[in-house]
C-alpha positions as CSV (number, residue, x, y, z in Angstrom):
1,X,-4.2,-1.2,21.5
2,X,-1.1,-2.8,23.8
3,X,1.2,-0.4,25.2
4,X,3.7,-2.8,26.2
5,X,6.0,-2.9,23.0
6,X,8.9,-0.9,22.1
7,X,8.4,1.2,19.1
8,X,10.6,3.1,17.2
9,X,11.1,4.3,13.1
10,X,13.8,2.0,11.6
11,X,13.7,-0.1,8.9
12,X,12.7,-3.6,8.4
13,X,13.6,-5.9,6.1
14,X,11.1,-7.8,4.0
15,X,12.9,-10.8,2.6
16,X,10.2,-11.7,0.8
17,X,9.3,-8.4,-0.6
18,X,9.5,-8.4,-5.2
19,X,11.8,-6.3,-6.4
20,X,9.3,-6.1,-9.9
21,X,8.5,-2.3,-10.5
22,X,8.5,0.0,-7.3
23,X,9.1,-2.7,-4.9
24,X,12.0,-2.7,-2.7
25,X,13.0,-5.0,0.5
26,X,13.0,-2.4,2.9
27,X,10.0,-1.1,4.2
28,X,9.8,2.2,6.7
29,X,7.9,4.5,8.0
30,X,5.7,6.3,5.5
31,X,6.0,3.0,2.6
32,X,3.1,1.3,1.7
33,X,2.7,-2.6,1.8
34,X,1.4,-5.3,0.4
35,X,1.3,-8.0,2.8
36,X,-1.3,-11.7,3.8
37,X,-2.6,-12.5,7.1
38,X,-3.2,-15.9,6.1
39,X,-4.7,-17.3,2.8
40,X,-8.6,-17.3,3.8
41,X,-8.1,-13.4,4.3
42,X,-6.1,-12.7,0.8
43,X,-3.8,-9.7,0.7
44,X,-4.7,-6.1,2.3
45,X,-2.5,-2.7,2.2
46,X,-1.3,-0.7,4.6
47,X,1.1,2.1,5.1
48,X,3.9,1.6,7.8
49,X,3.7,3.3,11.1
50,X,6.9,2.0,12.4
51,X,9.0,-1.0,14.0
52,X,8.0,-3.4,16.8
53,X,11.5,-3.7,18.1
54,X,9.9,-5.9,20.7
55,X,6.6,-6.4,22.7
56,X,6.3,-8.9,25.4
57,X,4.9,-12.2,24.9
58,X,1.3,-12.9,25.7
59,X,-0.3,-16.0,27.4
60,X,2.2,-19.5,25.3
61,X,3.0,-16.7,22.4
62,X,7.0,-15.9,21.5
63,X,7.9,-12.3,21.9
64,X,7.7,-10.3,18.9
65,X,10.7,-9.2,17.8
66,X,11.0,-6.6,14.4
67,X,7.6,-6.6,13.0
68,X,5.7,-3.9,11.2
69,X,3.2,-1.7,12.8
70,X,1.0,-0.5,10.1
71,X,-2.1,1.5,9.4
72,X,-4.0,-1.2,7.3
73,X,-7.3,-0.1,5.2
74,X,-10.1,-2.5,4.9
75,X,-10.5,-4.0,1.6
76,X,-14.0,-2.4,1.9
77,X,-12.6,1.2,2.1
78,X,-14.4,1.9,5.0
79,X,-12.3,2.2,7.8
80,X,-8.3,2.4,9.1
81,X,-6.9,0.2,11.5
82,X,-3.7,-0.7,13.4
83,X,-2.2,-3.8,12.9
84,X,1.2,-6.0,13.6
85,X,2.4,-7.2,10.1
86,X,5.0,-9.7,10.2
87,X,7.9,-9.1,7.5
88,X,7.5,-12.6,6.3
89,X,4.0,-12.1,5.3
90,X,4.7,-9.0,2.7
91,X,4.8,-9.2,-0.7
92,X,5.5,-5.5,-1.3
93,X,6.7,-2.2,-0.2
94,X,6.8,1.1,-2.0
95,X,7.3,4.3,-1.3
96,X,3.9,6.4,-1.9
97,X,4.6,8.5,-5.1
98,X,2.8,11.7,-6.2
99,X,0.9,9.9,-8.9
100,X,-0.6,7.2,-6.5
101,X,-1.8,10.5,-4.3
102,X,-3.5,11.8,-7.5
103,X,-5.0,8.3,-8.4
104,X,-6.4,7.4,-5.3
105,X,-7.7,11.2,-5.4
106,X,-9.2,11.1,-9.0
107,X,-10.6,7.6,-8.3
108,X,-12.3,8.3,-5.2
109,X,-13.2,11.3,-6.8
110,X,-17.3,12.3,-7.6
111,X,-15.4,13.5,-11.1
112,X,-14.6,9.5,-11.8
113,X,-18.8,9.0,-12.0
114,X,-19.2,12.2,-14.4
115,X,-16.4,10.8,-17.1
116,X,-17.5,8.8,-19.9
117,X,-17.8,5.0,-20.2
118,X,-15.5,5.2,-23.2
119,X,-12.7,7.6,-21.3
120,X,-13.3,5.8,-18.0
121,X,-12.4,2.7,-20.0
122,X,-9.6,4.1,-22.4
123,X,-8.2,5.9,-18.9
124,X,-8.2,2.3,-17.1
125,X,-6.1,0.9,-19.4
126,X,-3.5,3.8,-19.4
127,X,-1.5,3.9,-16.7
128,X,-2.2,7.4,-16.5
129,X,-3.1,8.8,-13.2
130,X,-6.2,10.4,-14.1
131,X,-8.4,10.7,-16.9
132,X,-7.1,14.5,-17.6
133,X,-3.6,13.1,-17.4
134,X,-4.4,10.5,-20.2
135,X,-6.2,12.9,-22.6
136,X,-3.3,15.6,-22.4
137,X,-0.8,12.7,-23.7
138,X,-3.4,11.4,-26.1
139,X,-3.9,15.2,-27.4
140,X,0.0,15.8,-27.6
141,X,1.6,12.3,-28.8
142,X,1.1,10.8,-32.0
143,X,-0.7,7.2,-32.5
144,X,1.8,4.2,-32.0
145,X,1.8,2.9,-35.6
């Protein structure tokens, strides 16, 4: 972990950010993104720690100047780790909502491997944030016709 750079909480701008759904351009502490360290690598997510306002350039590397420092998960789910995200290389930030909480809870969940095939599947395609979430709609709302 360097402790040479300046830190701090402001924004940053993500130019390059969508503005489909719950995107926005402006990503800040506590925000998830969506971001690509290359094409081999594909994308990863991480939620943002804070601003690189500037760390000192290393060996023939350029300062960097406004980057994201971000808590990144593996795209195995089994570990957390720091990394410097540069704003050009995310492709979305959103603000964590209570329904992505629940989802990630319910889908981690030992619950999601007692559900049935036919729920689990019916549930997938929902939108709904857990399976008890989509059966309460389906029991109170009438068929689409």
């Amino acid at each position: 972990m360097r402790t040479d750079a300046t830190i701090d909480r402001k924004q940053v701008i993500c130019k390059k950010s969508s503005y489909l759904g719950f995107s926005k351009v402006t990503a800040r502490t506590g925000d998830m993104v969506v971001y690509s360290e290359g094409t081999e690598w594909g994308t990863h997510v991480g939620r943002v720690i804070g601003r690189i306002a500037y760390a000192p350039a290393l060996g023939n590397e350029q300062p960097i100047r406004n980057y994201l420092i971000v808590a990144s998960l593996s795209n195995d789910l089994t570990f957390v780790g720091e990394r410097w995200v540069n704003p050009e290389d995310v492709s979305q930030v959103f603000a964590v909502r209570p329904e992505t909480a629940k989802l990630l809870a319910f889908f981690l969940s030992p619950e999601f491997g007692h559900e049935s095939v036919d729920n689990l599947r019916r549930w997938t395609e929902s939108g709904f944030a857990t399976v008890n979430d989509w059966l309460a709609y389906e029991v109170t709302h009438e068929p689409v016709k």
